[in-house]
C-alpha positions as CSV (number, residue, x, y, z in Angstrom):
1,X,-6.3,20.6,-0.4
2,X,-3.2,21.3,-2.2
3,X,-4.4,21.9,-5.8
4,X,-2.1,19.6,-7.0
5,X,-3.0,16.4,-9.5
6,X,-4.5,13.4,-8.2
7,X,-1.6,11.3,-7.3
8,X,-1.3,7.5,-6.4
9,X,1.5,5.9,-4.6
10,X,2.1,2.2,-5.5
11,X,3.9,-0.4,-4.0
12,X,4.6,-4.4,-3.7
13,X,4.2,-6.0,-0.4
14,X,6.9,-8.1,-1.7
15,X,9.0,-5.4,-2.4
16,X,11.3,-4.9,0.8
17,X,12.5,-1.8,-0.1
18,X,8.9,-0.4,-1.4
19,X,7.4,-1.0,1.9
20,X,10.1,0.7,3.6
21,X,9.4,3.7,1.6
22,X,6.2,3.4,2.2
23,X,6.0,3.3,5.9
24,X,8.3,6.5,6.0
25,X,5.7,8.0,3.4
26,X,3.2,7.2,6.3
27,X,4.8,7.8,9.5
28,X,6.4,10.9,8.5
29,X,3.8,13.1,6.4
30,X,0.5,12.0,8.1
31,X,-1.2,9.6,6.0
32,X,-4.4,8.0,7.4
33,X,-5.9,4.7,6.6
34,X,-9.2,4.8,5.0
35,X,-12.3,2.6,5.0
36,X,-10.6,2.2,1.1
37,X,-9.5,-1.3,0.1
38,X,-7.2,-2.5,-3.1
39,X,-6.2,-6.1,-3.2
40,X,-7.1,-6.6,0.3
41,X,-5.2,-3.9,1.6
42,X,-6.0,-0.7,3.1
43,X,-5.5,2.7,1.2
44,X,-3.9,5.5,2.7
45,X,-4.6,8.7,2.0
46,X,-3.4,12.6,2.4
47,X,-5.9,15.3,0.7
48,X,-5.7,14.0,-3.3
49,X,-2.5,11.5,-2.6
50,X,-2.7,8.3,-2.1
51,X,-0.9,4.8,-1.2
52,X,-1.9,1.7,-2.5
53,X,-0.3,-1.6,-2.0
54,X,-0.7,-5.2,-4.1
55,X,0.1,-8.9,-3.3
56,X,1.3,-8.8,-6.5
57,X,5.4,-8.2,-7.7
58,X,5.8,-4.9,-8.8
59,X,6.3,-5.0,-12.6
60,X,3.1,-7.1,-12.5
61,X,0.6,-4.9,-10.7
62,X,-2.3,-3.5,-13.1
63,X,-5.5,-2.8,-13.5
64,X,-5.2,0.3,-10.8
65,X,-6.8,2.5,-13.2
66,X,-10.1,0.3,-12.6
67,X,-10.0,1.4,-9.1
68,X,-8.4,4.4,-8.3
69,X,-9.4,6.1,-11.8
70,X,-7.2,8.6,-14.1
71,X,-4.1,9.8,-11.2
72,X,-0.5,10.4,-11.8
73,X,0.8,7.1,-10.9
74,X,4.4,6.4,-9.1
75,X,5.8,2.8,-8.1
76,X,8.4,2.6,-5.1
77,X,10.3,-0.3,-5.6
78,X,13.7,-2.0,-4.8
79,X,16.4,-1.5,-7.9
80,X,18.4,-4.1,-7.7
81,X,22.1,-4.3,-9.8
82,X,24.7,-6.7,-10.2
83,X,27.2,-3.9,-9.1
84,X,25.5,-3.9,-5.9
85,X,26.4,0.3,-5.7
86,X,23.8,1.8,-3.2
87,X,21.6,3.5,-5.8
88,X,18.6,6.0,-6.1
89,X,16.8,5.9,-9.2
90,X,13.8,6.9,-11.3
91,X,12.8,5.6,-14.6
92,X,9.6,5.1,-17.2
93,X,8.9,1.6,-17.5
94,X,8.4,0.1,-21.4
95,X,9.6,-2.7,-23.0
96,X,11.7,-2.2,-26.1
97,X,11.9,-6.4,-26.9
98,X,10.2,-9.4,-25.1
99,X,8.6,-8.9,-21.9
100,X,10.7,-10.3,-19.5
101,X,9.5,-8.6,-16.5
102,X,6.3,-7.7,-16.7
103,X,4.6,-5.9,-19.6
104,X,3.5,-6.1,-23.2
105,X,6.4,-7.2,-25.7
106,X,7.5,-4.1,-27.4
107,X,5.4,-1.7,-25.6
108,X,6.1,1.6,-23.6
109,X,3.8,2.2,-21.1
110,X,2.3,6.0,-20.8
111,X,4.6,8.6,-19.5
112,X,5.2,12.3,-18.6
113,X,8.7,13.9,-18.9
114,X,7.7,16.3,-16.8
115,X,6.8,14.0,-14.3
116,X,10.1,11.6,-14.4
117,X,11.8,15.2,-14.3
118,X,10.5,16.9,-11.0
119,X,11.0,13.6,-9.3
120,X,14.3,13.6,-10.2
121,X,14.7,17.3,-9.3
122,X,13.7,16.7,-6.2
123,X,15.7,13.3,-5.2
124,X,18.8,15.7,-6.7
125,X,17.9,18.9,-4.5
126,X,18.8,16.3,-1.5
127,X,22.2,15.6,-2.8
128,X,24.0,17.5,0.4
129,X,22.0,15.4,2.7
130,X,21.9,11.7,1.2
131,X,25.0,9.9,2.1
132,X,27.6,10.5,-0.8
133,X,27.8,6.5,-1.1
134,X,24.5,6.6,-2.9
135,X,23.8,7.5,-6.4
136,X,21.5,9.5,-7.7
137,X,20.6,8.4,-11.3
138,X,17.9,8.5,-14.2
139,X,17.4,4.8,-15.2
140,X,16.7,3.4,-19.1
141,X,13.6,2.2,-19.9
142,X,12.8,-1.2,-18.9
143,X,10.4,-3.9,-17.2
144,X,6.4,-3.8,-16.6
145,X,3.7,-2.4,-16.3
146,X,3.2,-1.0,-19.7
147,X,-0.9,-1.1,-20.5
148,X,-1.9,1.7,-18.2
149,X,-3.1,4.8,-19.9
150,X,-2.5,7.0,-16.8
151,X,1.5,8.6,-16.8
152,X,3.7,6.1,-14.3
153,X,7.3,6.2,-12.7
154,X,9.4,3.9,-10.9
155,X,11.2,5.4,-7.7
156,X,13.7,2.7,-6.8
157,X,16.0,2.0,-3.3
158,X,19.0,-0.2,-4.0
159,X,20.9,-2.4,-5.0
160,X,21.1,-4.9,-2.2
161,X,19.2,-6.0,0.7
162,X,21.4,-3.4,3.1
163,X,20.4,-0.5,1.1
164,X,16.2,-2.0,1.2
165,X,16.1,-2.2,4.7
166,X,18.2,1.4,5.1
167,X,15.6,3.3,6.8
168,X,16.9,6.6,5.8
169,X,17.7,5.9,2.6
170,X,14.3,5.5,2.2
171,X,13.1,8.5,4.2
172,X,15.2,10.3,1.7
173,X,13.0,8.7,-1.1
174,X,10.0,9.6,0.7
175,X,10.7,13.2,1.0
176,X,11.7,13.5,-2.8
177,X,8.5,11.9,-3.5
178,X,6.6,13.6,-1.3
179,X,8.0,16.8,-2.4
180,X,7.3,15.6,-6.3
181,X,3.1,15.1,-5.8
182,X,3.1,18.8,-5.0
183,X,5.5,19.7,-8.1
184,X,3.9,21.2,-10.6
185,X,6.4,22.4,-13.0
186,X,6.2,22.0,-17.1
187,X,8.5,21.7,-19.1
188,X,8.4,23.3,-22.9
189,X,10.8,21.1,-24.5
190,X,10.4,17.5,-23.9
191,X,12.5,14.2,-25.3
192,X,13.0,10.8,-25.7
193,X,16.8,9.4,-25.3
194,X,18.4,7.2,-28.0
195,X,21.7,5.5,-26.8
196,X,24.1,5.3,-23.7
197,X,24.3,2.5,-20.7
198,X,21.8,1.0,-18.6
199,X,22.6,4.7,-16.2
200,X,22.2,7.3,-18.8
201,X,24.4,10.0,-17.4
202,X,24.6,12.1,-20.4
203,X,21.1,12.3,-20.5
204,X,21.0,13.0,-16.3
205,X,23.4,15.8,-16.8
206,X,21.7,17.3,-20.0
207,X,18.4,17.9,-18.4
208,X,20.0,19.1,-15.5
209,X,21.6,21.7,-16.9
210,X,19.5,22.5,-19.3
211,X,16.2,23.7,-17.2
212,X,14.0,23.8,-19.8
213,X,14.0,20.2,-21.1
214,X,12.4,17.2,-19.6
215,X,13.1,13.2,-20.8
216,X,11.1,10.4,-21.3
217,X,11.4,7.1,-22.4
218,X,15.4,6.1,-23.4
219,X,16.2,3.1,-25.3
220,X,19.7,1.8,-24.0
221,X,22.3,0.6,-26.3
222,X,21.7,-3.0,-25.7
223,X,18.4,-2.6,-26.7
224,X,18.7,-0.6,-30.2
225,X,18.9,-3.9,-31.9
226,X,14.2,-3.6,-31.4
227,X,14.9,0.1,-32.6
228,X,12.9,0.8,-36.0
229,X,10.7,3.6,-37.2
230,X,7.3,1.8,-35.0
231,X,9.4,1.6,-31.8
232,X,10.4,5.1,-32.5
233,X,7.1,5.8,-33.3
234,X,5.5,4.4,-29.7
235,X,7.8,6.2,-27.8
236,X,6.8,9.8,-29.0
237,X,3.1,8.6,-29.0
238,X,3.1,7.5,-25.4
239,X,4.0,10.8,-24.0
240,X,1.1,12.4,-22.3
241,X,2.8,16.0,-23.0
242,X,4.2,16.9,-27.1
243,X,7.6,15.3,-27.4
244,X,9.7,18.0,-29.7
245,X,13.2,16.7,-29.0
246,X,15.5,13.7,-29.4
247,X,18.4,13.4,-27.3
248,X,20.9,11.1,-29.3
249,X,24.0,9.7,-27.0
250,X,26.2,9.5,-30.6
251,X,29.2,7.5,-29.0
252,X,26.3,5.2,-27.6
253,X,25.2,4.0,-30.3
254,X,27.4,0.6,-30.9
255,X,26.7,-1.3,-33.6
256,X,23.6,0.6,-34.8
257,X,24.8,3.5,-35.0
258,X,23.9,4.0,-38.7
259,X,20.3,2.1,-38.5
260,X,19.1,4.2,-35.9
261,X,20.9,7.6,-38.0
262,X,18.5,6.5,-40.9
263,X,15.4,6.0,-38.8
264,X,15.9,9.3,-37.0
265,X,16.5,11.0,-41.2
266,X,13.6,9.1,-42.4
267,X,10.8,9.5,-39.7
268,X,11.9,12.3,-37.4
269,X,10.5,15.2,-39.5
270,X,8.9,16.6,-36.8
271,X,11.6,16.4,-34.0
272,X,14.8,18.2,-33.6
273,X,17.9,16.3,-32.9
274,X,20.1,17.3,-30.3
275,X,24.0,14.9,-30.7
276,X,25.5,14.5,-27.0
């Protein structure tokens, strides 16, 4: 045993580029099928980790909780972009709006920075070794499942069908991952991210450099127009770990630029504001 938390991985067996990952997960770090069943497929298991697959799409898969009990929780998936630039990502999931993909309208699902962080630590400590063609990049939050109460992350291979079906491109994802069950590292100062693109670089290099924060959820520009004191209000609350920071992408604001200002004045008493 390993000491670490219980960890669950998750994927779709629709997902192309999920099931890649998984099978490297397997093949090269010795899990074993188990008598264990979810959604009629065999569980996999290595000491307190574990892989779980669904019929179901990926952003729709719930209810794991019921079965596999309180865990850390991370989702392999495909990312897909219109771009179609080879891509490694991590994100927390959470809708800001409507539920397009999966979810509860105007819901974040439970998350840990410090989770989202050492994942991301790890997928960057194999910079020398992915192929410079992919990038490595902290998502915004977006899409399903949001109803969980255990902390979740997406780990995403993309953005087209080449990149899915790259088998090292997912062995790479499997040894970040793998390397993130055992990571244990906290964080003391911990944030949510107001602002920016879709790829929140700003955000990326912040925590980067800055080794003693860890991020959350981050609302995108294009999605500030759902921004108000009870959105800001269910992103802190979510947090598994005491969020003490906001990171605030100032140039990234757009057109609400002076709403979410207010907000931040008005019901941010608590947090500190850091301007990027």
């Amino acid at each position: 045993m390993t000491g670490s938390e219980p960890s669950v991985v998750v994927c779709s067996l629709n997902d192309p580029a999920g099931t890649n990952i998984r099978e490297r997960l397997i093949e090269r770090y010795d899990f074993q099928e188990t008598d264990e069943v979810f959604d009629g497929s065999p569980v996999y298991a290595r000491d307190e980790f574990k892989i779980a697959c669904s019929h179901k799409d990926i952003v729709f898969v719930e209810g794991l909780e019921e079965h596999f009990g309180s865990s850390n929780y991370y989702f392999i998936s495909r990312h897909v972009a219109e771009s179609g630039k080879p891509s490694l990502t991590c994100h927390i999931t959470g809708n800001f709006g409507p539920n397009t993909f999966g979810g509860r309208p105007s819901e974040i699902s439970t998350y840990s920075p410090s989770l989202l962080k050492n994942c991301f630590l790890e997928l960057i400590s194999l910079r020398d070794e992915i192929p410079e063609k992919y990038e490595l990049t902290l998502e915004a939050t977006h899409h399903g499942p949001t109803s969980m109460k255990s902390p979740l992350i997406f780990v995403e291979l993309g953005s087209t069908t080449e990149q899915w079906a790259d088998v090292d491109a997912a062995g790479f994802v499997a040894q970040a991952l793998f390397k993130s069950l055992h990571a244990q590292r906290k964080f003391p100062n911990l944030a949510i991210g107001i602002g920016g693109t879709h790829y929140p670089e700003k955000f990326g290099k912040f925590i980067l450099k800055e080794s003693e924060f860890a991020i959350g959820p981050i609302i995108p520009k294009h999605a500030l127009e759902y921004f108000n004191k009870r959105m800001l209000a269910e992103m802190v609350s979510k947090s598994t770990e005491t969020i003490s920071h906001v990171l605030i992408d100032k140039k990234g604001l757009g057109p609400h630029k002076e709403k979410v200002l207010s907000v931040l004045k008005v019901s941010s008493s608590s947090l500190k504001l850091i301007t990027l």
